[in-house]
C-alpha positions as CSV (number, residue, x, y, z in Angstrom):
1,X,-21.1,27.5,-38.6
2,X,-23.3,24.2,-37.3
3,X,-22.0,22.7,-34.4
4,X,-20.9,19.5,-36.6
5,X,-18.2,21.9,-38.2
6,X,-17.2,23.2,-35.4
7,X,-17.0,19.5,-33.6
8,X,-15.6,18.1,-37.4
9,X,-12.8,20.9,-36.7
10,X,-12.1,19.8,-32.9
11,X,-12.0,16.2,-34.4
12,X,-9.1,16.8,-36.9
13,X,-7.2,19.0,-34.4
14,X,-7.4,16.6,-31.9
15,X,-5.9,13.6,-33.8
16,X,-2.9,16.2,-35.0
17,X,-2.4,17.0,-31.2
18,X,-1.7,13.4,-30.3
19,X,0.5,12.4,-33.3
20,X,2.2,15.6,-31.9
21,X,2.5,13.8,-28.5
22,X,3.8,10.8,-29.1
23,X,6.5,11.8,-31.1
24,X,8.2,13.4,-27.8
25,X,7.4,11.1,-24.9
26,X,10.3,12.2,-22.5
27,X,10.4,14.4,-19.5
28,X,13.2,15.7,-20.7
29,X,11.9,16.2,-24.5
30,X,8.9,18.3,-22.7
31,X,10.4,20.3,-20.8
32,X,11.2,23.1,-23.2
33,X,9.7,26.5,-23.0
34,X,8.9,29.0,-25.1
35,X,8.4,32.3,-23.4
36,X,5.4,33.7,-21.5
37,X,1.6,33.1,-22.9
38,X,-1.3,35.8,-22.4
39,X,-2.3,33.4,-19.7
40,X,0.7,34.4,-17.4
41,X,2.1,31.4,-16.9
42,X,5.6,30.1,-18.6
43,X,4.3,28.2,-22.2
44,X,5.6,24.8,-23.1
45,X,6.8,24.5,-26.7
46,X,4.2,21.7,-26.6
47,X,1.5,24.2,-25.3
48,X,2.3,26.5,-28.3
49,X,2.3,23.8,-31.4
50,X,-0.7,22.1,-29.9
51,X,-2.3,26.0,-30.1
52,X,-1.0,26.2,-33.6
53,X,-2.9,23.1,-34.4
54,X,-5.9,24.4,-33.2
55,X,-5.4,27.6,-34.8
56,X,-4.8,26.0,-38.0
57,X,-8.6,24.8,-37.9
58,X,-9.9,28.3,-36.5
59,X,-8.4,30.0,-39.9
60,X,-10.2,27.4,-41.9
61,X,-13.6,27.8,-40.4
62,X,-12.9,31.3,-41.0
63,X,-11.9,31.1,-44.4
64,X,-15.1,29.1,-45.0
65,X,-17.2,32.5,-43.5
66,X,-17.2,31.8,-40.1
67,X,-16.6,35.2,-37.4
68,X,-15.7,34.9,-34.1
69,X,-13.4,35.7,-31.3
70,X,-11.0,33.7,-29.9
71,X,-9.7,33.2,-27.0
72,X,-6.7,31.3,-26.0
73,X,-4.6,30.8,-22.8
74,X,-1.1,31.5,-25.2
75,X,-2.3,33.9,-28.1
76,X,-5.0,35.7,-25.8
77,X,-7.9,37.1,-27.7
78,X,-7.6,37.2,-31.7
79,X,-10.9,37.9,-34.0
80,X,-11.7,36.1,-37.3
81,X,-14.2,37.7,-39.6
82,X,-15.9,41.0,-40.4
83,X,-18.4,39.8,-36.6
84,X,-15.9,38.7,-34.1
85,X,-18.0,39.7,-30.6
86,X,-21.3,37.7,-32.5
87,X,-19.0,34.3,-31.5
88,X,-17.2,33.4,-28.7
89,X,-14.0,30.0,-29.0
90,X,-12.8,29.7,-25.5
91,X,-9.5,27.2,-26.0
92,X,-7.2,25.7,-23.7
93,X,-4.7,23.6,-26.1
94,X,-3.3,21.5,-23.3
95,X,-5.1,21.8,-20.2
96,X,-2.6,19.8,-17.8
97,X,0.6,21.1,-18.4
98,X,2.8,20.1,-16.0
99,X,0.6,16.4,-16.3
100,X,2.0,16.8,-19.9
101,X,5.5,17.5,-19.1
102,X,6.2,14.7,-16.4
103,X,4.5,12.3,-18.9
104,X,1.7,11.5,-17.0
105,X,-1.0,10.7,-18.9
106,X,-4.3,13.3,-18.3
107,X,-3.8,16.2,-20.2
108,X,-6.7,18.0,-22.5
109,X,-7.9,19.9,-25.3
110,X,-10.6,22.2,-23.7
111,X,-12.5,24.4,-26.5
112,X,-16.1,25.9,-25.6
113,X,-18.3,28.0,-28.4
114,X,-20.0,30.6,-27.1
115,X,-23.0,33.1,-28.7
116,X,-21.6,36.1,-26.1
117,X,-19.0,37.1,-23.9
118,X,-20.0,35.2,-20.4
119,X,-20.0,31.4,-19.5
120,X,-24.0,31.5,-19.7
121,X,-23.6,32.3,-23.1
122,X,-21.8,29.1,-24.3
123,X,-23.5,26.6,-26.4
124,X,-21.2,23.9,-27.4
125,X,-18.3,22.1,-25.4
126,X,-15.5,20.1,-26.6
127,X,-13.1,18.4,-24.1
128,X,-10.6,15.6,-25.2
129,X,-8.5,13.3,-22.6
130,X,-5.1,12.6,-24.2
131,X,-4.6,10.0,-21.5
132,X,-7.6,8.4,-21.6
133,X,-8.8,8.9,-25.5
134,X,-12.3,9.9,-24.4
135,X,-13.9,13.0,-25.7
136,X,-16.6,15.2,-23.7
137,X,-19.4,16.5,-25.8
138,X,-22.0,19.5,-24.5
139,X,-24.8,21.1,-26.1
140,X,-26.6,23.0,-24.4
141,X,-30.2,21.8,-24.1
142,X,-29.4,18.8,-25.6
143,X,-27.3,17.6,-22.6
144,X,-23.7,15.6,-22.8
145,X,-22.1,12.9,-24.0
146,X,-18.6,10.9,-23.6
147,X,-17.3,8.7,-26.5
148,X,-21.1,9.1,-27.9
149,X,-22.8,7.5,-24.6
150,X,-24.8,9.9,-22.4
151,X,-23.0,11.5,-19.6
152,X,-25.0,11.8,-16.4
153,X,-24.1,13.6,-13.3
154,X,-25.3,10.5,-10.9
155,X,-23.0,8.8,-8.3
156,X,-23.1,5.5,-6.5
157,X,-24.9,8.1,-3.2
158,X,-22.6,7.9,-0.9
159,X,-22.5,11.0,-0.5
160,X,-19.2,12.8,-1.0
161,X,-17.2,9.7,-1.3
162,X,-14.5,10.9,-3.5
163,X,-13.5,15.1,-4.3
164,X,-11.2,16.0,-7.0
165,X,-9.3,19.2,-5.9
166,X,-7.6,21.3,-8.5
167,X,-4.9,24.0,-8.3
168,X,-3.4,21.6,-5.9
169,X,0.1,23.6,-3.8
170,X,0.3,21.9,-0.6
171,X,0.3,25.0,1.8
172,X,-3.1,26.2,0.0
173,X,-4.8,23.3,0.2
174,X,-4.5,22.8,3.7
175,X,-7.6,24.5,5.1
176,X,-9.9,23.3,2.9
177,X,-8.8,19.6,2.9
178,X,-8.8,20.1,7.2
179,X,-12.8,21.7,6.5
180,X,-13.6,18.1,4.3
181,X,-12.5,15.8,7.2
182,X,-15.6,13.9,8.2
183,X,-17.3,15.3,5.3
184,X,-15.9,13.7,2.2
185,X,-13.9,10.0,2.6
186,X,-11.2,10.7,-0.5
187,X,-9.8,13.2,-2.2
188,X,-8.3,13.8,-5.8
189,X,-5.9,15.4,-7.9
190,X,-5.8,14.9,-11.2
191,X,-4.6,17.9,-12.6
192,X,-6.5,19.1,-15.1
193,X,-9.2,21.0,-14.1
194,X,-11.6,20.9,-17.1
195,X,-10.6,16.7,-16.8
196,X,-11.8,17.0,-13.1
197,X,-15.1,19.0,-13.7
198,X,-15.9,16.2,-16.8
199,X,-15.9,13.2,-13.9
200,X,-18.0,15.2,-11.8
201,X,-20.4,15.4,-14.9
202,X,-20.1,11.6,-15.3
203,X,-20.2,11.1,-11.7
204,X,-17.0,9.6,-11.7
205,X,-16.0,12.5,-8.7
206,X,-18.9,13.4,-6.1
207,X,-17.3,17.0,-6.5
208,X,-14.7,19.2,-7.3
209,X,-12.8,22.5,-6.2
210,X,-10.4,24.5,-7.9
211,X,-8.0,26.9,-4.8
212,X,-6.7,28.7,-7.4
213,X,-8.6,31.2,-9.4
214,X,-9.3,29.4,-12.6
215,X,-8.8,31.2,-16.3
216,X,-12.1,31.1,-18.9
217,X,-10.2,28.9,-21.0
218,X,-9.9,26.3,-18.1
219,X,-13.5,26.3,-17.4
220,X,-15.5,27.4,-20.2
221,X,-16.0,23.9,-21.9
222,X,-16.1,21.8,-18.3
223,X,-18.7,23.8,-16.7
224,X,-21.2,23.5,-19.6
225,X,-20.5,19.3,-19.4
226,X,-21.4,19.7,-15.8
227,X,-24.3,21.7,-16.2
228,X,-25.9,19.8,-19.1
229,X,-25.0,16.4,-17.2
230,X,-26.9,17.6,-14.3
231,X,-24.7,18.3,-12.2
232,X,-24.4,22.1,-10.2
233,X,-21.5,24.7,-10.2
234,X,-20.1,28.0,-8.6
235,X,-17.9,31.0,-9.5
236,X,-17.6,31.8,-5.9
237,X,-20.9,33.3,-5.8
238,X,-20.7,34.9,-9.6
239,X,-23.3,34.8,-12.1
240,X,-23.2,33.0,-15.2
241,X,-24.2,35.9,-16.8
242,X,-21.5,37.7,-14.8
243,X,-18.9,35.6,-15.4
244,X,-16.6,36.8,-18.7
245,X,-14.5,34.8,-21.0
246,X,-12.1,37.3,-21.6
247,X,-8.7,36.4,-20.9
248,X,-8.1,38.5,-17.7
249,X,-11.1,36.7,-15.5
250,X,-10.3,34.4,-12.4
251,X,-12.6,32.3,-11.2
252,X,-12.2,29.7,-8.2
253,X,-14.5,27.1,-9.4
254,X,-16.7,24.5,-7.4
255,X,-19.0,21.7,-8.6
256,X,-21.0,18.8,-7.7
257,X,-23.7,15.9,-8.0
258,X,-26.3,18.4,-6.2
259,X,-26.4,21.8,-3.9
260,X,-25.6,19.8,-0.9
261,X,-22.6,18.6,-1.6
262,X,-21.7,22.1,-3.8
263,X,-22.1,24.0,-0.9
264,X,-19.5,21.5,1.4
265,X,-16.8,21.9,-1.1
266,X,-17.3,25.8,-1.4
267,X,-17.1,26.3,2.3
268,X,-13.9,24.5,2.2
269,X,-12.7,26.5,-0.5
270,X,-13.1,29.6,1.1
271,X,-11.3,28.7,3.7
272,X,-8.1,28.0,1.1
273,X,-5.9,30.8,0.5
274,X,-5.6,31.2,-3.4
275,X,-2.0,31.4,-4.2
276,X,-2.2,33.6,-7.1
277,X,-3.7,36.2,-5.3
């Protein structure tokens, strides 16, 4: 399948996704679980009819020919077709959940095509910003792009003015915001990580740092924004190539503008104790 079908797909899932959020906007209306996704982590009703959405379109690419393996922070891994290892989807369905439950605004769909099992092997990113409405576009070698308009990993150069941190529990965070002091003048949590990484590619954050290790399906689509925007990332000090898609993986992630400031906000996360370890 051509990366228009694939983006077509995202497209039509995406507009089903927010009809599905505004018909519950209350904190109360959102806060309703339903059990435990492959992920680990408790799923919100929302999580799992926003994934059904998206699975909707994955069985019509497939019915159209298409083999590939998905991956998914509620379902985990289910293959389509007679090839499923040939193609990789990588798909967060609501990356920002607790955003989503307290009704604040930033919440996204995170999908990322891949020809193989590792982040170097992904070829197409999709990330969409409920909150916002704007929609991240990678390919790679043909760079990225936000609401059609070219998405460039350059900041104002003022060094690191302003870091997102992700995976934000007070206690953990500590350390490395006490390592930034004198090195970066703001920090930010958004809540989202693959939201996060996407200003870093626009330049709208200097950097970024995740204290918690971070699933595939969190970064898959965000790094590859970041990457083709010009901007640099870490896996703390994994390879590309190394780094799998598969479900299981945890990755504390890190990226920037440049190496200098990369290699600030990774010192700083290694002195952050990661709370899911």
């Amino acid at each position: 399948m051509a990366e228009t079908d694939w983006l077509a797909a995202l497209r039509r899932a995406t507009a089903a996704q927010r009809e599905l959020l505004a018909a519950e906007r209350t904190i109360a209306g959102r806060t309703e679980y339903e059990g435990v996704g492959e992920g680990g982590d408790r799923a919100l009703v929302l999580d799992r009819r926003s994934e059904d959405i998206v699975f909707a379109e994955l069985e019509r690419m497939a019915a159209a020919g298409a083999s590939f393996r998905a991956v998914s922070e509620e379902r985990g891994e289910v293959d389509f077709g007679d090839d499923p290892e040939g193609r990789w989807v990588v798909i967060d369905p609501i990356d920002g959940s607790l955003n989503l439950r307290r009704t604040i605004p930033t919440c996204a769909l995170s999908v990322a095509v891949a020809s193989g099992p590792t982040l170097a092997d992904v070829e197409f990113a999709y990330v969409y910003d409920f909150g916002a409405q704007e929609e991240f576009v990678a390919r790679r070698g043909q760079g990225a792009r936000v609401n059609g308009r070219p998405l460039t990993a350059t900041g104002p150069g003022h060094g690191l003015e302003v870091v997102g941190i992700e995976s934000a529990e007070p206690g953990a965070i500590a350390p490395a915001i006490a390592a930034l002091k004198g090195k970066a003048w703001r920090v930010r949590s958004i809540g989202a990580i693959a939201v996060t990484m996407a200003y870093v590619a626009g330049g709208r954050l200097d950097a970024m740092l995740s204290v918690r290790g971070a699933r595939s399906v969190d970064v898959a689509a965000a790094q590859l924004l970041v990457r083709e925007a010009g901007g640099v990332v870490e896996f703390e000090n994994t390879a590309l190539d190394e780094a799998t898609l598969d479900i299981d993986a945890r990755y504390r992630v890190a990226a920037a503008l440049d190496e200098e400031m990369l290699a600030t906000v990774v010192a700083a996360q290694r002195l952050a104790e990661d709370p899911g370890r």
